[in-house]
N, C-alpha and C positions, 0 to 999 in steps of 0.2 A: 185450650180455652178453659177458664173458667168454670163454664155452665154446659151441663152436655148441650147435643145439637136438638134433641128432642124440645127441651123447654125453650131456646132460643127460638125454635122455628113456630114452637105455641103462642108467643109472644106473636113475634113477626104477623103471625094466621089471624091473631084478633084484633092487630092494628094495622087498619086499611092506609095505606100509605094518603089515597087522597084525601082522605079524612084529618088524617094528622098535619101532615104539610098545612092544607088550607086553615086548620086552627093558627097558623104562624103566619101565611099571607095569604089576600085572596086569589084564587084559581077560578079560570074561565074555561068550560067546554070548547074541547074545538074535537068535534068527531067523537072518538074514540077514545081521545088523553084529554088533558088539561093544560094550558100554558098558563106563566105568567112572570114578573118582572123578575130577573133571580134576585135571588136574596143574598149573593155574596157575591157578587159583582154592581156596578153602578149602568144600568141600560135604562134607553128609551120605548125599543121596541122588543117584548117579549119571548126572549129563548129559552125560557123556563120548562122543560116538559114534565109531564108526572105522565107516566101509563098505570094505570089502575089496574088493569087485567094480567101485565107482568110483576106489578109494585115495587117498579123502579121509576127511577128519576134522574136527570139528564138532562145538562146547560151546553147549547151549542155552544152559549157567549164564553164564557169561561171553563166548561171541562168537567166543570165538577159534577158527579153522578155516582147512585150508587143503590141502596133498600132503604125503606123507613129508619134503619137502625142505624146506617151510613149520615142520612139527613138530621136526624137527631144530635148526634155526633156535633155535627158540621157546625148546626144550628146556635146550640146548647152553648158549644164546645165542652163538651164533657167527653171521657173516654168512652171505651165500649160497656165495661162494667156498670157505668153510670146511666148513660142512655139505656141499656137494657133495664134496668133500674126502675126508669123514668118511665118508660113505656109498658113493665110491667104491673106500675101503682096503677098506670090508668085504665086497664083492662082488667082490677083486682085480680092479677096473679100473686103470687106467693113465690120467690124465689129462693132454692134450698142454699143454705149455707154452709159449706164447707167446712170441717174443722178448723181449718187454719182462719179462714174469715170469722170464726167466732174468735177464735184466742186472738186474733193477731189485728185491732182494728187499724187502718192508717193512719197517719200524724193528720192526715186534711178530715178524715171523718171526726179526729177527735176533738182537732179544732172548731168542726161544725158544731158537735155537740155540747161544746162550753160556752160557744156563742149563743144558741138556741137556750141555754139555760141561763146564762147571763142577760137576756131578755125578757124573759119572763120574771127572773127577779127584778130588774129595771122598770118591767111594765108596771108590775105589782106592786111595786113599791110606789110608785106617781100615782095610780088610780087610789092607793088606799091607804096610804103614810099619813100621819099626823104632819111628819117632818116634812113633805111634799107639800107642803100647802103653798109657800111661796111660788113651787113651781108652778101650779096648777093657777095661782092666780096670775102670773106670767103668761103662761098658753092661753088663758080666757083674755086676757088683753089684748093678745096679737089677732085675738077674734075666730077664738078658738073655743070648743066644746069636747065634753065627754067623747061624740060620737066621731069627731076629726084624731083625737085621741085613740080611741079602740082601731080605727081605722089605720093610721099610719104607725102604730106601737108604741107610742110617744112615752117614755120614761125616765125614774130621775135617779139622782146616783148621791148617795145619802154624804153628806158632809165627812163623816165617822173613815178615818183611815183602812178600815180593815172588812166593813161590812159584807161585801162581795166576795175577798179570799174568804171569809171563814163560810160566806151562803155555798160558795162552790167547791170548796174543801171538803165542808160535810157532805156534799152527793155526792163525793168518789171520785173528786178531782185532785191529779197530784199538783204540787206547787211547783214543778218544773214544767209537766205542761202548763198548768198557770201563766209561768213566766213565759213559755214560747207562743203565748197567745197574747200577749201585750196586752193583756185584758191587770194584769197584776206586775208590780216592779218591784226590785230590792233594792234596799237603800245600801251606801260603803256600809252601815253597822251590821249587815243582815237580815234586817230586819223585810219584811213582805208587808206592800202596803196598793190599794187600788189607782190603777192610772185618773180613772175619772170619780169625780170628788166635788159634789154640789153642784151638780149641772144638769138640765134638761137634755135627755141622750136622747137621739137618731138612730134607731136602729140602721145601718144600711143592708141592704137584700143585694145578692149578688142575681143573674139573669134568671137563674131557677128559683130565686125567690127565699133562698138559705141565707140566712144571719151572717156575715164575714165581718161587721166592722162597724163600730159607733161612732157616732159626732155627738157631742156634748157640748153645748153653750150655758154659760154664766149667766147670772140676771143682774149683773153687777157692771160696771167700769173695770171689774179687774181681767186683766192681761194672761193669757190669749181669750178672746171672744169664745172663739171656738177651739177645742182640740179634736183632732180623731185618734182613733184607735193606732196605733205602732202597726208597721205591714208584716206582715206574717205570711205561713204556705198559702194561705184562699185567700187573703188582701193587697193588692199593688193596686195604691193611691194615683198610678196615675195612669188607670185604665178603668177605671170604676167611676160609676154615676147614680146617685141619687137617687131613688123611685123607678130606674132603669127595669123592672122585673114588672110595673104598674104599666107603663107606657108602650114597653113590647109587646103584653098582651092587648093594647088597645087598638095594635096595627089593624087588627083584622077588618074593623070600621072605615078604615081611610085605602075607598076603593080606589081613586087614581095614583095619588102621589104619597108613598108615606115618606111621614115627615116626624121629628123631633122637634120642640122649642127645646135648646138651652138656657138654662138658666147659671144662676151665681151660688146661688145661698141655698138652704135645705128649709127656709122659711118660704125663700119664693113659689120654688114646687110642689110644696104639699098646699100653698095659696092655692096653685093653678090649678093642681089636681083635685082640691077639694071644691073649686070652681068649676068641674068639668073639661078642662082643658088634661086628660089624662096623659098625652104624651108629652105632657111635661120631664123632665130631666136636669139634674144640678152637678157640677161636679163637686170635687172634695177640697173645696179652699185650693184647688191649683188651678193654673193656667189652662188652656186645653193642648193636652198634647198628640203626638201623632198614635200614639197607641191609642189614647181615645178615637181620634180620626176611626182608626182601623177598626175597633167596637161596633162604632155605627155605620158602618160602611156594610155589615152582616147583619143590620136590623132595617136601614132606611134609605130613601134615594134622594132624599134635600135635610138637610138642616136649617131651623133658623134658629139664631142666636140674640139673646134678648139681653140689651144690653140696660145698667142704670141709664138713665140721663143725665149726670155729671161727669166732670172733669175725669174722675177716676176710670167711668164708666166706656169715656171714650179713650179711653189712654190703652184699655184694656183691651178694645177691638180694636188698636190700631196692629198691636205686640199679639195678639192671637188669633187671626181670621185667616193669616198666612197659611196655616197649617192645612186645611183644605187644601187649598191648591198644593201643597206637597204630594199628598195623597189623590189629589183629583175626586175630591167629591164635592159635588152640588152645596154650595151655601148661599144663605141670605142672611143678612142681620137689620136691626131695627135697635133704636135708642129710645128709651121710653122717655115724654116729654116733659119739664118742671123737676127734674131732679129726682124724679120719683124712681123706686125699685119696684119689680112686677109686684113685689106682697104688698107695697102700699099702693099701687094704684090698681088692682082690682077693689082692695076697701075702698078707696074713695071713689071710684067710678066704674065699677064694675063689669062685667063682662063682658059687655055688645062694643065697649070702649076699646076695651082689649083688644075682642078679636080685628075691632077694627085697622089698632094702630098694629098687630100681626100683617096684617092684611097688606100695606105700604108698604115690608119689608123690602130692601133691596138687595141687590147683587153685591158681592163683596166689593168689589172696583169704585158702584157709585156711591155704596154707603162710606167708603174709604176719603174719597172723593168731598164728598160732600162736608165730612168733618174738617178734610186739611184745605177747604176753602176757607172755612171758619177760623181756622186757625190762621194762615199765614195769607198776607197781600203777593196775587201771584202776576202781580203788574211790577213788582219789586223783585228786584234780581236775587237777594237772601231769600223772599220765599217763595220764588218762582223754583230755587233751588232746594229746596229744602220740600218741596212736592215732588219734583221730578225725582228725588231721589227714595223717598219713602215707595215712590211704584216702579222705577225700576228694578228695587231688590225683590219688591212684588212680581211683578214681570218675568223677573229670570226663576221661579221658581214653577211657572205655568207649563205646561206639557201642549195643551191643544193650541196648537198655530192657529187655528181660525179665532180661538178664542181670546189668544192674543193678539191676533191682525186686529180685531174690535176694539181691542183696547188701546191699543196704539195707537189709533187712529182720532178717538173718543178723546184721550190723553191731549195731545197735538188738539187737532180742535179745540178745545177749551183754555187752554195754557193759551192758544196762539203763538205757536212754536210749529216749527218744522219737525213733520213727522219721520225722516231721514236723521236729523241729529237725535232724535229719541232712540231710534235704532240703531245709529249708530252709540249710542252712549251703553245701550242695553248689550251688544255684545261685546263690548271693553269688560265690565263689568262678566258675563260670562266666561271669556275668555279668563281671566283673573282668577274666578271661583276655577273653573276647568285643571287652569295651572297648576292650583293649591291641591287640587281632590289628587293631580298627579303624582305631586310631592309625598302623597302618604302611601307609607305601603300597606298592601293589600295583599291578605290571603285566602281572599274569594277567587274562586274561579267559575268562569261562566260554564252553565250547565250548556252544551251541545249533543244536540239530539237530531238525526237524520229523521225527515217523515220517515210516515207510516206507508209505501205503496198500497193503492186505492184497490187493487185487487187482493192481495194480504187481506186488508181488511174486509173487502164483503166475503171472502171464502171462511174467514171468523165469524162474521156476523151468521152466515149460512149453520157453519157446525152450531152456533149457541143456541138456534134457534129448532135442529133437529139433529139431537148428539149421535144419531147413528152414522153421520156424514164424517164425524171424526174418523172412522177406522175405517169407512172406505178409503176415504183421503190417505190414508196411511199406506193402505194397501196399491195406491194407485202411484203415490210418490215416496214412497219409504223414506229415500235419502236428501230429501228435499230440505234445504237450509234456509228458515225465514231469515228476507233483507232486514227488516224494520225490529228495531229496541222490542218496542209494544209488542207488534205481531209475537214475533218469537217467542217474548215474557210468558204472553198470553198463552199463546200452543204448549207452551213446555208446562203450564199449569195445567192446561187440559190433561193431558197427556199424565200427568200425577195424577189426577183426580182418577180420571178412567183408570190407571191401576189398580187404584187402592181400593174405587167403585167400580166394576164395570158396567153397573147399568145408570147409571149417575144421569141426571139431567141438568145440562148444562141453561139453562133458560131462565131460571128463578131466581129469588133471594137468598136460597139457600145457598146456590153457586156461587153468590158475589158475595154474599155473607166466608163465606171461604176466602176470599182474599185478603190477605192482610196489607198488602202493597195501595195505597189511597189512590195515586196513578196509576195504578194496574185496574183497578175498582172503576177508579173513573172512564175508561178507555173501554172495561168492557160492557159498561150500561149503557156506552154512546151503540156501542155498537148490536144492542141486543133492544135499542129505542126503532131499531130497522125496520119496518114491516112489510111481511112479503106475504103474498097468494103463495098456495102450494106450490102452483104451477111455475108462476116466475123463480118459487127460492129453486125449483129442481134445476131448469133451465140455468141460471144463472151459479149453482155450485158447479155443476161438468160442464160450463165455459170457465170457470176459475181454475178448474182444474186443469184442463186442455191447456190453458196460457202455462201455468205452475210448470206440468209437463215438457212443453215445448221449450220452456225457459232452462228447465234443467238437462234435457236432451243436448242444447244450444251449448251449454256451461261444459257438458260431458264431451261433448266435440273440439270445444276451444282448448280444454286442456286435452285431451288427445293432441290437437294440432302442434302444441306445445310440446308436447315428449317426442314426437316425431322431428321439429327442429330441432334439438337437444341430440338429442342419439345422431343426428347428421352432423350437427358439427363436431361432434366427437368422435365422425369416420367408423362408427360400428354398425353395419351394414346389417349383420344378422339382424339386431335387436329392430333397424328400421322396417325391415321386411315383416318382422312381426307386428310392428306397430300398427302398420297399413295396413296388412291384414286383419286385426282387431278393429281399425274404424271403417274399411268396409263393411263388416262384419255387422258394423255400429248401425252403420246407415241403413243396408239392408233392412235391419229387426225396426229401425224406425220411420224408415219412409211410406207413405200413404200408400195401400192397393191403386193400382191404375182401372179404367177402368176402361172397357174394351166396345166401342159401338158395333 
């Protein structure tokens, strides 16, 4: 690693896992731990654990489990480096750096820090440029201030081809990383000139709140409205959103259900945000795609999607609300009404308006529904057809049978159609898609994995919980071969560590912080979420073992029984005679004392 074990585990000591977690969502007592919704799966009822007193944490729903530093990780999605990083600004530690970390920075760190300086010259240059003035009276039009300004980094990007190469030239920046940051281009002559060029910029913040990528708009009719940044190592355009670093920190507020509004534009969410609506989110002039989906699926458990109220608006949620149901996450959407976009209808009726027409949003189906009644007469065979078919491609992309028996049924009712020819028509259509996904080839192969036997695992969960149970165990069944992938993973980890430590304790963060395997990790915080009385865990390690025992006693018998067939059909009488002699011998050493009244 990196960092010795000492400073990881200083870290670790002065960030209390429930403390940290619940800054990210909220956690409710129950006893001893904490539950609550997980944060990387989509649930209703809470498998979320955090134990405080071991400072792990542990998703019955999904699996995922591991130390503060595992969670950060998860959360962030930052490496370990990173989260360590993270965790140690916020406990003012000081992390030593390595020779090689001083000479050798990464391409993504260096990336960060031309972004991070290329924003400060953007900012500085809109709050205090002579030349800025058109911008600044733009942003005060759209009903915007100095303090909306300081707030969201609002910056502008000077007409002059060259101004920013030569601002980030002279602090020490090369022009090839220049050019690998899309922040600067070369033209056929060679010449080095800035991507953005008279535009009010957008800083965008990535989850941790770091610089990765501008939006720049015109105040002109000239073409494109808006541009962004070129994608680079920290930038993919179509997994990133808008004020996303604003609105994940605001989860913590929204005790029942967290939720995101999406938006369109980077005018409408800094409206909403500056309106109080902080989990607002916009994406980058694209569609929404399934990596998005996957984004918010690690932050929230509904989405609403906030669409204009035109033509365009609806066109938009008919071609992208799909994508949800790919991924299976909670959606609702709302069209805002009079053709308005959320930035112009907070200015014109402000926010109780809002929240109200928020408030209406519906389920993808009716909001779907409800557009292509408006669109097409579905007493008319064209657009009776022409509905049926925008939701059965919908349909075939649904996972929850219940959720589609409702819709099906929903569908038919309204149409006044037979809800058998919908179904029938919906698996022609599957079958079709089915046929096609067969036709391609594939070099996935499905992962198979046999469970874990239930006694493997509590005789793991026993040792993690008091490491001296590992070398009895040892002692008791030396030759014993774990069934299960995990179990065995796991034991044969123990089994290094006690080498290398012998008095190691397998119970903490420190132990799982050792693991590099994220399923190995995950598998052993499920199993160390266990909690046992002294007495129960005694009890229940020497029945684990007595079953282990008698299991392998059984195994050493069968194959005995095995060489002794063997040596008979091959008419070698000596060797049988010996054979029998050895599993008498066998049974003897392991059959129970009798006991004599």
């Amino acid at each position: 690693m990196a960092y010795d074990e000492k400073i990881i585990e200083q870290v670790q000591s002065l960030n209390d896992i429930a403390e940290v977690i619940s800054s990210y969502i909220p956690l409710k007592r129950t006893g001893r731990s904490f539950k609550a919704n997980c944060p990387f799966h989509n649930e209703k009822t809470p498998s979320f654990n955090v134990n405080a007193e071991k400072q792990i944490f542990h998703c019955f729903g999904c699996g995922e489990g591991g130390d503060v530093i595992t969670f950060v990780m998860k959360y962030e999605q930052l490496n370990f480096p990173e989260a360590l990083k993270l965790l140690a600004s916020r406990v003012h530690v000081t992390l030593p750096e390595s020779k090689f970390q001083r000479s050798e920075k990464s391409n993504a760190d260096l990336m960060y820090q031309i972004y991070e300086k290329a924003q400060e010259f953007y900012h500085a240059s809109f709050m205090k440029s002579p030349a800025a003035g058109r911008a600044r009276a733009y942003w005060k039009s759209r009903g915007f201030g100095e303090k909306e300004a300081e707030q969201f980094g609002i910056g502008y990007s000077f007409e002059d081809w060259q101004k920013l190469c030569e601002n980030l030239t002279q602090k020490g920046f090369s022009q090839d990383a220049l050019l690998k940051s899309g922040l600067i281009a070369r033209s056929s002559q060679g010449t080095y000139y800035d991507w953005f060029r008279g535009r009010l910029m957008f800083p965008i913040r990535n989850a941790q709140g770091r610089v990765v990528a501008f939006g720049g708009r015109v105040f002109s009719d000239e073409t494109p409205k808006y541009l962004n940044s070129q994608e680079s190592e920290i930038f993919k355009k179509r997994r990133e959103f808008y004020g996303l670093f604003v609105a994940k920190n605001s989860l913590t507020q929204q005790k029942d259900m967290r939720r995101f509004l999406i938006v369109e534009g980077y005018m409408d969410c800094i409206q909403l945000q500056a309106h109080g609506f902080l989990n607002a989110v916009a994406t980058l002039g694209t569609a929404l795609t399934e990596e998005h989906v996957r984004v918010l699926k690690r932050y929230i458990d509904e989405a609403i999607v906030v669409y204009d109220g035109d033509r365009a608006g609806e066109q938009a949620a008919l071609r992208g609300l799909d994508v949800f149901l790919v991924e299976g996450m909670n959606a609702r959407a709302v069209s805002l009404p009079d053709g308005l976009d959320p930035d112009d209808f907070l200015r014109e009726r402000g926010e109780d308006a809002f929240r109200a027409e928020i408030e209406q949003a519906q389920d993808i189906f009716d909001f779907k529904l409800k557009i292509l009644l408006g669109r097409f007469n579905k007493t008319d065979s064209s657009g009776l057809l022409k509905i049926t078919s925008e939701f059965l491609d919908m349909f075939s992309k649904i996972s929850n049978q219940v959720l589609l028996d409702r819709y099906l049924k929903k569908l038919a009712g309204v149409l006044g159609i037979d809800e058998r020819s919908v179904r029938t028509e919906l698996e022609k259509l599957k079958s079709k898609t089915k046929g096609m996904e067969r036709s391609k080839p594939s070099d996935s192969k499905p992962e198979l994995r046999a469970s874990e036997p239930v006694y493997e695992k509590m005789l793991l969960s026993f040792i993690l919980h008091y490491s001296p149970y590992f070398k009895e165990f040892r002692q008791a069944v030396p030759l014993y071969q774990f069934i299960g992938e995990r179990t065995r993973e796991l034991f044969q980890f123990i089994g290094e560590r006690a080498q290398a430590q012998p008095d190691s304790d397998f119970s903490g963060p420190r132990f799982l912080n050792a693991i590099e395997s994220s399923p190995l990790k995950s598998f052993a915080s499920e199993l160390m979420m266990m909690d046992w009385e002294t007495e129960d865990r005694e009890k229940g390690f020497y029945d684990c073992v007595q079953k282990i025992k008698k299991m392998a006693q059984d195994t050493s018998l069968e194959e005995m029984r095995r060489r002794i067939e063997r040596a008979e059909k091959l008419g070698d009488q000596a060797l049988v005679t010996k054979l029998i002699q050895e599993y008498q011998e066998f049974l003897g050493a392991v059959k129970p004392p009798t006991t004599t009244v």
